[in-house]
N, C-alpha and C positions, 0 to 999 in steps of 0.2 A: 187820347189816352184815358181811359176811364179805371178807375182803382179798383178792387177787391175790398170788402170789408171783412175783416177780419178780428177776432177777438184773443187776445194776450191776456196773462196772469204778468205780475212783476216782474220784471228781468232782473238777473244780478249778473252783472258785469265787471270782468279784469282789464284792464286799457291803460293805453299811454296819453296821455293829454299833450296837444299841442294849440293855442290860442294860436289864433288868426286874425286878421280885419280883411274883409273882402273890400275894402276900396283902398288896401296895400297891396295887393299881388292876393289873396287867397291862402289858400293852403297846398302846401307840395305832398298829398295826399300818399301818392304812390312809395316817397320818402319816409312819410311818418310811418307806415304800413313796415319798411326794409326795418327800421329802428327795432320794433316789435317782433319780429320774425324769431330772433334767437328765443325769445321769453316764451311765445304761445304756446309750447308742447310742454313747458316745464311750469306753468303755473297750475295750480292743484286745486281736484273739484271739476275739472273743465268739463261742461257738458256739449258732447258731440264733436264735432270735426267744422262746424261752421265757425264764421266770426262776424262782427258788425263793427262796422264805421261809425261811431254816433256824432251827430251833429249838434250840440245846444245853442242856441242862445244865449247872449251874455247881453248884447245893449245893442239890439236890433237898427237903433236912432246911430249911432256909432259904428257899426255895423262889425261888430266885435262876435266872435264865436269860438267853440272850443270845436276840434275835430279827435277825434279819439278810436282809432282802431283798438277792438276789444274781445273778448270771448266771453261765451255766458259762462259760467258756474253754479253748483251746487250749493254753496259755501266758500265764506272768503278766509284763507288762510294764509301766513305765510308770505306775505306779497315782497316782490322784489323792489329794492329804493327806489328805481322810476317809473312802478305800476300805481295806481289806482283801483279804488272799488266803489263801486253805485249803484243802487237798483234803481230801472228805470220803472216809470209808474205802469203798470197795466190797463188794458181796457180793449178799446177799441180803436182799431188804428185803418186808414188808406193804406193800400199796399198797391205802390204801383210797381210795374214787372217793367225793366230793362236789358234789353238785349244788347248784349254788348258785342261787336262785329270787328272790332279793330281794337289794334294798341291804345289807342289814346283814351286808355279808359276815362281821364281827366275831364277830356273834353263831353265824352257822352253822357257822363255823369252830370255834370256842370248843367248841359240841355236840358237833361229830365228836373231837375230844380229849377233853372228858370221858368221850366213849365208849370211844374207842382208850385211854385209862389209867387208868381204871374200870374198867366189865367186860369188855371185851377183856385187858386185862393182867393182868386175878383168874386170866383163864382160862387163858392163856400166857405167866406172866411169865417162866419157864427159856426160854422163846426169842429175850426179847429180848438185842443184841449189844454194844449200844451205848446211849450219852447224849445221842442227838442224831436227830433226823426233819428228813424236810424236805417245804414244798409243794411241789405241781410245776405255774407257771401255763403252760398252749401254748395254741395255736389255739382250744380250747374254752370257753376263757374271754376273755370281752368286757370289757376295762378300762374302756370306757366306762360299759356299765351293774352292773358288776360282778358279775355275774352267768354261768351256764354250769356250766363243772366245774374242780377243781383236784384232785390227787390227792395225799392225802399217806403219803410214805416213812417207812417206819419200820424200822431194822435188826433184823433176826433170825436167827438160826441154821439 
């Protein structure tokens, strides 16, 4: 799987935060995403019909992380008590494409990361920039059957 390089301006994002440790179970991804569902047509500013998953780091040694289905925005206004606002940094980011073929989007997603920080990051870790990725779901991905492509960002130099 070889990435795209691709160049970003700051992102500003609306999201729910759910902290995780990936040596307890992970995150119930597709769960946090239901949580969010009533909020994303009604937070204001919202640019576009996509959304993103954002991934940070929190204490990699601990293996502590936050997951955060979000929407980009204009401007942050307004937010509802269990939303959040961040901009993520810009630049230059990996962008790899995943094809998503089946239900379990958990599990296909799950593969392209072990990949991305496995051996894609053996290979290039002096270019990552940052502690944080994110997915990118648009047009090509079908909510319904979860199914299509998502693409996920990864900061790099």
């Amino acid at each position: 799987m070889i990435p795209d390089c691709r160049e970003r301006d700051d992102i500003t994002v609306v999201g729910l935060a759910q902290p995780f440790n990936v040596n307890k179970g992970g995150v119930d991804g597709p769960a946090v995403w239901r949580r969010l569902a009533p909020h994303m047509d009604q937070i204001a500013n919202r640019l576009g019909t996509h959304a993103l998953g954002v991934c940070e780091v929190v204490d990699q040694t601990a293996g502590d992380f936050v997951y955060s289905p979000a929407v980009e925005v204009s401007a942050v206004t307004d937010l509802h008590d269990d939303l959040f606002a961040k901009v993520l940094k810009g630049g230059r980011f990996a962008v790899f494409n995943v094809k998503l073929t089946n239900s379990d989007i958990a599990a296909e997603i799950r593969r392209t990361y072990q990949y991305i920080y496995g051996p894609w990051v053996d290979e290039n870790r002096s270019c990552l920039r940052d502690w944080f990725d994110f997915e990118y779901y648009d047009e090509r991905f079908d909510r319904a059957t979860l199914t299509g492509q998502v693409d996920i960002w990864v900061p790099v130099f």
